[in-house]
C-alpha positions in Angstrom: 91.8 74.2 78.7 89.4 75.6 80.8 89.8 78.5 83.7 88.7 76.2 86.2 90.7 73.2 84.9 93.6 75.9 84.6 93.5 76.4 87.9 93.0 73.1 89.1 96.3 72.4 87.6 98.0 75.1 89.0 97.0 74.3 92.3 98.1 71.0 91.9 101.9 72.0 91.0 102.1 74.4 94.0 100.8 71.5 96.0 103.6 69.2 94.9 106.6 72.0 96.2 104.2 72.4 100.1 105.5 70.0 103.0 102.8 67.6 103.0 101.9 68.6 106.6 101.8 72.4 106.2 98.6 74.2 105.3 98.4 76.8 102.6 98.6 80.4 104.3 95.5 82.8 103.1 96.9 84.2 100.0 96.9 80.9 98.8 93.7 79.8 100.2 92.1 83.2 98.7 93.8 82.3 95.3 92.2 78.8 95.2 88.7 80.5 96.2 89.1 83.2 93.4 90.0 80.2 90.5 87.3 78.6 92.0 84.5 81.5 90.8 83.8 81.9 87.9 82.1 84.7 86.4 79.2 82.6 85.0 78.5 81.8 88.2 78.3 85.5 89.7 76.2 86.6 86.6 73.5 84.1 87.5 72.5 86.5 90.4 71.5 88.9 87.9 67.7 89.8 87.7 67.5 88.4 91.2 66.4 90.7 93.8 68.0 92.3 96.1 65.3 93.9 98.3 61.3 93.3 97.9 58.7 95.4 99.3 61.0 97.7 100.9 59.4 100.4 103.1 61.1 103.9 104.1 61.4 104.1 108.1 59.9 108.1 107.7 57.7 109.5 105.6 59.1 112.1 104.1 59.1 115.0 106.0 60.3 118.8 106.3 62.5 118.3 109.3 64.8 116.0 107.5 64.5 118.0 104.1 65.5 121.2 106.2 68.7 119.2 107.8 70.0 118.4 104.0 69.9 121.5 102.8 71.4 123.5 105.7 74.1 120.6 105.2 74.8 121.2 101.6 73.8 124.5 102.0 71.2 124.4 99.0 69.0 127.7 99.8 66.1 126.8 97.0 62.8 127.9 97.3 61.4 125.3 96.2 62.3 123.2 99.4 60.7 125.7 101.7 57.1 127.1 102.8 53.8 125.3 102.8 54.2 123.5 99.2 57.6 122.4 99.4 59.3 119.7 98.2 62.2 117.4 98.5 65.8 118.0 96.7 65.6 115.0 93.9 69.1 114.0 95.2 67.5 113.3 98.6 65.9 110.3 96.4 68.3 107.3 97.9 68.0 109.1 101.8 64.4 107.6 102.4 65.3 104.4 101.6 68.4 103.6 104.0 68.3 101.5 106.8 69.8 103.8 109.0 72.0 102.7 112.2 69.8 99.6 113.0 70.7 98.6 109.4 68.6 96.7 106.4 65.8 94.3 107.3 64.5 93.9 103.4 67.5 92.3 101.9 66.7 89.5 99.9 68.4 86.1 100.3 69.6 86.6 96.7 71.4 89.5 97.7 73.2 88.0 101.1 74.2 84.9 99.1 76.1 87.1 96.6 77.8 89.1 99.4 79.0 86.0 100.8 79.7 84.5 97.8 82.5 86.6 96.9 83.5 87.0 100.8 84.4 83.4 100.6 86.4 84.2 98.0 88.5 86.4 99.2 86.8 89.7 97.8 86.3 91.2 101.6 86.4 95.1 101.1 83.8 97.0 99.4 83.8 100.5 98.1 81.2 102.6 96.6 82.2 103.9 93.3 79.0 106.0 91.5 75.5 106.0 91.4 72.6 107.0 88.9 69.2 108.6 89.6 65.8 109.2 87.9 63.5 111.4 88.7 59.7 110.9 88.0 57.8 113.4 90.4 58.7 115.4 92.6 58.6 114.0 96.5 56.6 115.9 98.9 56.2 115.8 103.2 53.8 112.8 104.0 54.4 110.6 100.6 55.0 107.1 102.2 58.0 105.2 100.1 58.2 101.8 99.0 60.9 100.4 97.0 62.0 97.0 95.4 65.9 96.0 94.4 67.6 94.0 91.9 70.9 92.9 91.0 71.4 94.5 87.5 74.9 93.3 86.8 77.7 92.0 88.2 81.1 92.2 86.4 84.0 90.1 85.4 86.7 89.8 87.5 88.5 93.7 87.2 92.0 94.8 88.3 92.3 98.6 90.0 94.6 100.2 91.8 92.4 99.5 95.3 93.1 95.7 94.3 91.0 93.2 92.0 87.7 92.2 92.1 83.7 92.9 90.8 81.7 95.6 90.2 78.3 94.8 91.5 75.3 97.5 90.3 71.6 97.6 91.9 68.8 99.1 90.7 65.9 100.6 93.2 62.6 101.5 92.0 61.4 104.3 94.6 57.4 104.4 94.8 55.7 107.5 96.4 52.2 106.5 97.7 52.5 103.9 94.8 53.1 105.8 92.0 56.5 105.4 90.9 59.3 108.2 91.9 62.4 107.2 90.7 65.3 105.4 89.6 68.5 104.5 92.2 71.5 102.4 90.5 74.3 102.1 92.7 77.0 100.6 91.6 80.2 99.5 94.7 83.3 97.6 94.0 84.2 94.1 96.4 87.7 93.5 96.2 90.7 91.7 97.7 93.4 94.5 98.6 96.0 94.8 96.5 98.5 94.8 99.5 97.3 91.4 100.1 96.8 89.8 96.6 97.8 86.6 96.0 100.0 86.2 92.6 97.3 84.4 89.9 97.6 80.6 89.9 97.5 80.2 86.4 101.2 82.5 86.1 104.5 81.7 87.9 105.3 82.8 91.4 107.0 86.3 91.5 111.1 85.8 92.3 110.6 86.3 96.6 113.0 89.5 97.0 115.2 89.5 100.6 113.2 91.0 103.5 115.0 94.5 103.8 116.5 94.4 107.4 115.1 95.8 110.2 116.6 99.1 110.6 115.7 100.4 106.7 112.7 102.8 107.3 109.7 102.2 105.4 108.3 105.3 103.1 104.8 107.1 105.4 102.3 105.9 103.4 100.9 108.7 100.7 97.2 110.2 100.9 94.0 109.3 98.9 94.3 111.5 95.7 90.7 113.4 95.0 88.7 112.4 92.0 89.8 115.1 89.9 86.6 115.4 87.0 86.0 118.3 84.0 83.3 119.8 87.2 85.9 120.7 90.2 89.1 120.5 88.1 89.2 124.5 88.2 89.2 124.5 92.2 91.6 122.1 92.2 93.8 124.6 89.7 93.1 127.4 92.5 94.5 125.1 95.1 98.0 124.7 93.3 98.4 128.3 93.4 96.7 128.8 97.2 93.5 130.3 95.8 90.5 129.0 97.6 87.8 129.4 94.1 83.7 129.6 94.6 81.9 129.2 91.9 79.5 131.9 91.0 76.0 131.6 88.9 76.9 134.4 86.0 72.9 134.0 85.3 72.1 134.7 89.2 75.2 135.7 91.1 74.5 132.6 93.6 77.9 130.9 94.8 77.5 127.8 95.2 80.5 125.1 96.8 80.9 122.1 96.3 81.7 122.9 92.4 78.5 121.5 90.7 78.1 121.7 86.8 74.8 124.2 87.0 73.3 126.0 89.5 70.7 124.9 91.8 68.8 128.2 92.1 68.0 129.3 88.6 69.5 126.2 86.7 72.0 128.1 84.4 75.0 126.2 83.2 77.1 129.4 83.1 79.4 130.0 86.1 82.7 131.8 86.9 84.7 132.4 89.9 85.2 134.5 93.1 88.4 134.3 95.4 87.6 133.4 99.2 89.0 136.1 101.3 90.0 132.7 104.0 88.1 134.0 106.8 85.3 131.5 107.9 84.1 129.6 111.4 83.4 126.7 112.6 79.6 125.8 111.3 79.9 121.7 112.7 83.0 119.3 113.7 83.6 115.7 114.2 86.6 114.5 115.7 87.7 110.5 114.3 89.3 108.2 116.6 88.5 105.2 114.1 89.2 103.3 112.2 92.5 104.0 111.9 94.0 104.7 108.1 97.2 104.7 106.3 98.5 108.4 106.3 96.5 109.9 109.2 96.8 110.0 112.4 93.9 109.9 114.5 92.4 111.1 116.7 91.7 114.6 114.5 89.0 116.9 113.4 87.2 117.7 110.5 85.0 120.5 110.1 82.0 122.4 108.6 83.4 125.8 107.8 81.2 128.4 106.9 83.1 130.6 104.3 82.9 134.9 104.8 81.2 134.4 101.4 78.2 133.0 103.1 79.7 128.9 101.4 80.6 125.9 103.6 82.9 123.4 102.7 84.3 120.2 104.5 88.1 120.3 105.8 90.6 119.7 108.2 91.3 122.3 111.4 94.4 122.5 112.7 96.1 124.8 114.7 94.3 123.1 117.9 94.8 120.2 119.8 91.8 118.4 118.4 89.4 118.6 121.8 90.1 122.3 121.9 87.8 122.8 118.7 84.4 124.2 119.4 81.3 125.5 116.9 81.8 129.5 116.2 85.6 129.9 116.6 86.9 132.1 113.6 89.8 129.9 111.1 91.8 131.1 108.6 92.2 129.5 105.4 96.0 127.8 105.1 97.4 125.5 102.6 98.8 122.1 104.1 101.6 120.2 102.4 100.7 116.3 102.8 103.2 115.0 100.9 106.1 115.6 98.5 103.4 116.4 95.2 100.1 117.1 96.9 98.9 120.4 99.3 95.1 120.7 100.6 93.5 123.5 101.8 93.0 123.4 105.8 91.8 125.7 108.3 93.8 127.2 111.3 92.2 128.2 114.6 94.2 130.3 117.3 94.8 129.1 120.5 92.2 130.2 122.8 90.2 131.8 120.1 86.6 132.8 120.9 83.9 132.5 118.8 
């Protein structure tokens, strides 16, 4: 039997236990939508575009090359002076749409999106990308840029809920010659917290509602992405050491923990203990959206290391409106949860920068 007819049948024995006047609620409307695609169906959008003749709003430019490397804090040569050029990574940043969004996305591409919308597969999450590098960029190249979808997957479980991985590939163009390579791969899924049980397998036992005065467990935060690159400064953090990772070929630190060096390009690194003392480079304070396991409004900030480093964290310490550029911090280790402590920083009351 096939999935399809699978389904149908399925459907038809959960319609024979429903009132006949009451309408499926969305979990079952989503399941019937999810039986109802099947991955032929998605794959047949692959080789289509996704964007055609795409043109970069700037040219590229040193003003926009200087903010991305005070950001990351990448002090190369290379990007400065009369023959500078632009960080490869910096490859994917001429090509966005920017707040006023995308007006090169194909129809190909929209239909997909809203494809799998309409089955239930609402969220989206970026999960990697890929780049290829073919010259070097330079202020005043004008980029161009055309899309396809490379692949779309069959239906996959994770723990952010099921759905498919869909990957595009952008050809980047400088002044016509071609630049690079962007794949970029996201996930579209239907929360697992809302998943409806498959059709095709018998409906889970329904468990007694717990009564009203049993408190529900505070919801846990997002674990990092621990990799063989930035395991070690997660090691430090276990045992409240703040790590920097130092160039043994230059002596350059460098944060965040990258697998060579930027400046000389030596794959050989060790480590240096932060003394903790740092100040506040940038801040954002978020309101929104709100998100399981914080509580908003709080800020977030740049802080620039004693070492001469930045990295991104939390300040506390503060009320959240009382954080300003400059004041000093002080490196402090934060327990979230009962398994899981990050590094924060802690400004004084009334501290001046």
């Amino acid at each position: 039997m096939s999935e399809v007819a699978q389904g149908d049948s399925a459907r038809e024995q959960r319609a024979e236990g429903e009132p006949a006047h009451q309408e499926p609620g969305p979990e079952a409307r989503t399941a019937r939508a999810v039986d109802a695609l099947p991955h032929e169906r998605l794959k047949a959008y692959e080789g289509r575009p996704a964007a055609t003749e795409g043109v970069g709003k700037d040219l590229v430019n040193a003003p926009m090359i200087r903010h991305w490397c005070e950001a990351v804090g990448d002090t190369g040569p290379a990007y400065r002076g009369p023959d500078a050029i632009a960080p490869p990574t910096m490859l994917q940043a001429w090509t966005m749409g920017g707040l006023s969004g995308h007006t090169d996305r194909s129809g190909a591409f929209d239909e997909l999106f809203a494809l799998l919308d309409g089955a239930g597969y609402t969220s989206v999450v970026a999960t990697d990308c890929e780049q290829e590098y073919l010259r070097p960029l330079r202020p005043g190249d004008r980029i161009t840029f055309d899309a396809v979808i490379e692949a779309v997957s069959e239906r996959k479980t994770t723990k952010l809920g099921t759905g498919h991985f869909v990957t595009t590939r952008m050809d980047v163009r400088a002044d016509g010659e071609p630049a690079g390579t962007h794949r970029f791969r996201i996930l579209k899924y239907a929360p697992a917290a809302g998943k409806a049980p498959d059709a095709r397998e018998a409906p889970p036992e329904r468990k007694p509602e717990p009564p009203a005065a049993t408190a529900r467990p505070a919801p846990r935060r997002p674990r990092p992405v621990i990799n063989r690159d930035n395991a070690g400064f997660w090691e430090g953090v276990a045992r409240h050491r703040l790590l920097i990772q130092r160039c043994t070929g230059c002596r350059t630190l460098r944060f965040p923990w990258l697998p060579g060096c930027s400046r000389c390009g030596s794959p050989e690194w060790d480590t240096v203990e932060a003394s903790g003392e740092g100040t506040v480079f940038s801040y954002v304070v978020l309101h929104h959206p709100p998100f399981p396991a914080f509580d908003p409004p709080y800020a977030v900030g740049l802080i620039e290391l004693a070492e001469g480093v930045r990295m991104v964290s939390n300040i506390v310490g503060v009320p959240y409106d009382q954080v300003r550029i400059g004041v000093p911090v002080r490196l402090a280790f934060q327990r979230v949860d009962e398994e899981y402590e990050l590094p924060v920083f802690r400004a004084t009351p009334g501290g001046e920068g």
